[in-house]
C-alpha positions as CSV (number, residue, x, y, z in Angstrom):
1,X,78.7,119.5,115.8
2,X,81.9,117.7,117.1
3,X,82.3,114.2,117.1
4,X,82.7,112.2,120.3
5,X,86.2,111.5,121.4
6,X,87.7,109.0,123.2
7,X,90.2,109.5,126.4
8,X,92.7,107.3,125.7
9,X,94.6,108.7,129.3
10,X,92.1,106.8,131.0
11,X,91.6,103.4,131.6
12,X,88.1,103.5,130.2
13,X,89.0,104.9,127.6
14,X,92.5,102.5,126.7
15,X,89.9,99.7,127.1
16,X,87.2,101.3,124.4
17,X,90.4,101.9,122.4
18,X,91.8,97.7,122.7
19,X,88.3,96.5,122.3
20,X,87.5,98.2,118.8
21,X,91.3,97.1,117.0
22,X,90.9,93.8,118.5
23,X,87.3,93.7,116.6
24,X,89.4,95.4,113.7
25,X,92.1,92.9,113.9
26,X,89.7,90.1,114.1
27,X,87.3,91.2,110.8
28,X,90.8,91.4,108.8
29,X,91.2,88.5,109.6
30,X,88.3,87.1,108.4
31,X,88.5,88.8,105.4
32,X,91.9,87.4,104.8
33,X,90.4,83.4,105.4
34,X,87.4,84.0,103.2
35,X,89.4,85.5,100.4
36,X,92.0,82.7,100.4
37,X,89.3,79.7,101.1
38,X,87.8,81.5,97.6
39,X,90.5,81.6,95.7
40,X,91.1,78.3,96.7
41,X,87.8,77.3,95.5
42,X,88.1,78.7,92.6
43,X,91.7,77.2,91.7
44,X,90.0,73.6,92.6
45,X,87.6,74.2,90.3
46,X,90.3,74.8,87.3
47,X,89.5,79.2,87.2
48,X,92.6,81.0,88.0
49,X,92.7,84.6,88.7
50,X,94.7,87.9,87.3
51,X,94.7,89.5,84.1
52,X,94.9,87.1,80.9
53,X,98.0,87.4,79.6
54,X,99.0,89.1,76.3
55,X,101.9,87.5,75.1
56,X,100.8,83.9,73.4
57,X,103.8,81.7,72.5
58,X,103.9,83.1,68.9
59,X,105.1,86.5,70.3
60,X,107.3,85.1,73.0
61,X,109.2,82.7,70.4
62,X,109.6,86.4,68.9
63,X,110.7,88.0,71.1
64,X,113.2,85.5,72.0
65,X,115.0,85.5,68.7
66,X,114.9,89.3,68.4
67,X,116.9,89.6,72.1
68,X,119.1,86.4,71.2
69,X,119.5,88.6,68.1
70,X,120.7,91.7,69.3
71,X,123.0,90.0,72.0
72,X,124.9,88.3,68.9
73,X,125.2,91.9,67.5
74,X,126.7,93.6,70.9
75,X,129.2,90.6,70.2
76,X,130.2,91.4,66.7
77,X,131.3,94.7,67.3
């Protein structure tokens, strides 16, 4: 069974065509309010989003001194 097809050579068909991305245009840009009205929401009510982070200070403060570390030994040599 084929699927209908729309002439795009015609003007009925062009029309058909503007008319559905317009309505596609249009719900992406809904989509795109509503998500950042809810992250706004959610940032006004103290949540933030994204994935928790690993690294605490104890590590970073680590990691620091190691790479301030290995820079002085590039230095020596």
């Amino acid at each position: 069974m084929r699927s209908p097809s729309v002439d795009t050579t015609s003007a009925d068909g062009r029309l058909f065509f503007q008319i559905i991305a317009a309505m596609a245009e249009f719900e992406r840009s809904l989509i795109k309010d509503r998500t950042r009205a809810g992250l706004e929401a959610a940032k006004a009510q103290g949540r933030t989003g994204g994935r928790p982070s690993v690294v605490d200070e104890d590590v970073l403060t680590v990691a620091r001194a190691r790479k301030a570390k290995g820079r002085e030994r590039q230095h020596h040599r």
